[in-house]
N, C-alpha and C positions, 0 to 999 in steps of 0.2 A: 301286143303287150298283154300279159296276162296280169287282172287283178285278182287279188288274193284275201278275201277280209280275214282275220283273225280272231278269234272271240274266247269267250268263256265266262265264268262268274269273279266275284271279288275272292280274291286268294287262290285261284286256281294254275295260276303261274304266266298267263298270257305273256305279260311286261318282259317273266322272265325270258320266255321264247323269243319274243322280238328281241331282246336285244341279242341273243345269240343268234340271230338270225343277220342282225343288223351287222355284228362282228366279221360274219361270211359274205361281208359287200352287196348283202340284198338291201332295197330304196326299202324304207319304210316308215309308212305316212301316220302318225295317234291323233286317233280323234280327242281323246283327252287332252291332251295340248293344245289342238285348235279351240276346242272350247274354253280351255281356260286362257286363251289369247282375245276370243270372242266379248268373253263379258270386262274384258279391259276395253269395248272399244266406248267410245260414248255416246252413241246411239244406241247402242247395249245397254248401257247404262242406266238411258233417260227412260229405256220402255220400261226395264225391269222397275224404276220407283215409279212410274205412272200406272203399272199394271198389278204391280205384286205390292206396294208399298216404300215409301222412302225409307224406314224401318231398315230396309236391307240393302241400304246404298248410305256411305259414310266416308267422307272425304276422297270425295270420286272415287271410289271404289268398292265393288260388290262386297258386303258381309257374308264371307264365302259357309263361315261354321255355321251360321242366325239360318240362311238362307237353306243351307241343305237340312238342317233340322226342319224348318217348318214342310217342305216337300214330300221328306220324308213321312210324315202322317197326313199331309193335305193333299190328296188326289189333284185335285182341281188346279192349286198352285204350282204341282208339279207339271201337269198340261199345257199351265200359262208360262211355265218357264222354256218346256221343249220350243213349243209355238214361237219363242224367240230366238231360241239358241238354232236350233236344230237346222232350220233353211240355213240359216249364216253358215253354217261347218260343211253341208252339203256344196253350197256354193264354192266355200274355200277349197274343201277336196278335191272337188270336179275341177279346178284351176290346176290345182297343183298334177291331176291326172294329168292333164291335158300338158302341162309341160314338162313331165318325164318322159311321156309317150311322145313327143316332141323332139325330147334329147336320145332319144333310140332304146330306153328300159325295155328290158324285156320280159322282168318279173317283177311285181308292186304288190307291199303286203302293207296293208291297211289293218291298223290294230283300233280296237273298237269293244266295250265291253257289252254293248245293248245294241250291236247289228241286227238280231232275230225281232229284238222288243220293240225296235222302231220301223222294220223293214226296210233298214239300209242294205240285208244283207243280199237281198235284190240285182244291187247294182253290181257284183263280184260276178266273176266267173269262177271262183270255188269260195269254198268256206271251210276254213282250219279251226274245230275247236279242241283246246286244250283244256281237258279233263285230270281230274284227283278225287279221291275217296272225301268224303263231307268229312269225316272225324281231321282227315289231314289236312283240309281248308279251313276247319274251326283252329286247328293248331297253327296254323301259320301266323293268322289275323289275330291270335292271342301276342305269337313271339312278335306281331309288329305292334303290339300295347291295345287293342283292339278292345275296346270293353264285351263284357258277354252280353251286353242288353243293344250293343250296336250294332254285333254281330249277326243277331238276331232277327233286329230292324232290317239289315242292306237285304241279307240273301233272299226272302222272301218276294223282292222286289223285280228278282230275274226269271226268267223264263228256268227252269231246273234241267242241271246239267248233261242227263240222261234224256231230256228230248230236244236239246242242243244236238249230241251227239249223233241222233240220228236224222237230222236236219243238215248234217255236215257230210265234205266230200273228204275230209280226213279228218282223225282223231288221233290227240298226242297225249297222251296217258302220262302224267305229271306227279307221279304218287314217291316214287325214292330220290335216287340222288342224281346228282347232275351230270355222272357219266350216262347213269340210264336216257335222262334225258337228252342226252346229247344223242344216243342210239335214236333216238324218238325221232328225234331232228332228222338224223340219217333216212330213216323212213319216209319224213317229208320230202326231202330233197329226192328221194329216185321218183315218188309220186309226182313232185314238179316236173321231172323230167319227161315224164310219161302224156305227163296232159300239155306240155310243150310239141310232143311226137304229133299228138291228137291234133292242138291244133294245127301246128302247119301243114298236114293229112286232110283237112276239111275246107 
């Protein structure tokens, strides 16, 4: 089985690739989903108000706005949030690997926006980043209501696209329209096919 992380910045279209990815019957695993299944769990819960504050825990459940603002400018609380979340998603992923390579998969794309930031991207045997020009990521996360001082706040927060890119074993240039990008796709796909030749060759 080949795993395949996915990555990129906020607005740069990732989500959108996966899911046309997902439409062409390829398995594909979001760490955003698992994390946001993680701080439902209540051990989850109990660390995040033992560790960060009851403040951000409110009728069983995480104050998910309270909680990302304060991270947002506090290093430290952001640390103490990975430090909980982060093994929990690792652990869940590596399950969920483990039972598609199981059921005979033979390509796994693992969507993720902070693979390089955290060093998950380690664990893949290739790494997809989908890239767009910064005026056309600011314009996206505008038409999704996106304030400009929010804006401002996330991107800062990523490792910058241009050395994504070449940290990556492919790059899907995300800048027009959706046939283009569906061309982009096409690119990916003979590249999978190629590192499929590779591996069963080795």
């Amino acid at each position: 089985m080949i795993t395949i992380g996915i990555t990129g910045i906020i607005g740069s279209g990732k989500t959108t690739v996966s899911s046309i990815l997902k439409t062409r019957g390829f398995e594909i695993i979001d760490l955003d989903r698992l994390s946001k299944e993680m701080i439902k769990k209540e051990d989850v819960l109990a660390e995040i108000r033992d560790r960060l504050g009851a403040e951000y825990v409110s009728e069983n459940a995480v104050n998910v706005a309270r909680l990302r603002d304060e991270v947002f400018k506090n290093k430290a609380a952001l640390r103490t949030l990975e430090a909980i979340v982060h093994p929990r998603v690792r652990n869940a992923l590596q399950q969920q690997l483990n039972e598609l390579e199981r059921a005979g998969t033979k390509v796994v794309f693992v969507d993720g926006p902070l693979l390089f930031e955290t060093g998950l991207y380690k664990k893949f045997d290739k790494i997809v980043v989908v890239s767009a020009k910064t005026s056309t990521i600011k314009e996206r996360l505008r038409m999704r209501g996106m304030a400009k001082e929010d804006i401002g706040r996330r991107i800062p927060h990523q490792i910058p696209l241009k050395e994504k890119e070449k940290m990556a074993d492919h790059v899907i240039n995300n800048n027009g329209t959706k046939r283009g990008l569906e061309k982009e796709i096409e690119k990916l796909l003979q590249s999978i096919k190629e590192w499929e030749v590779r591996a069963h060759a080795s």
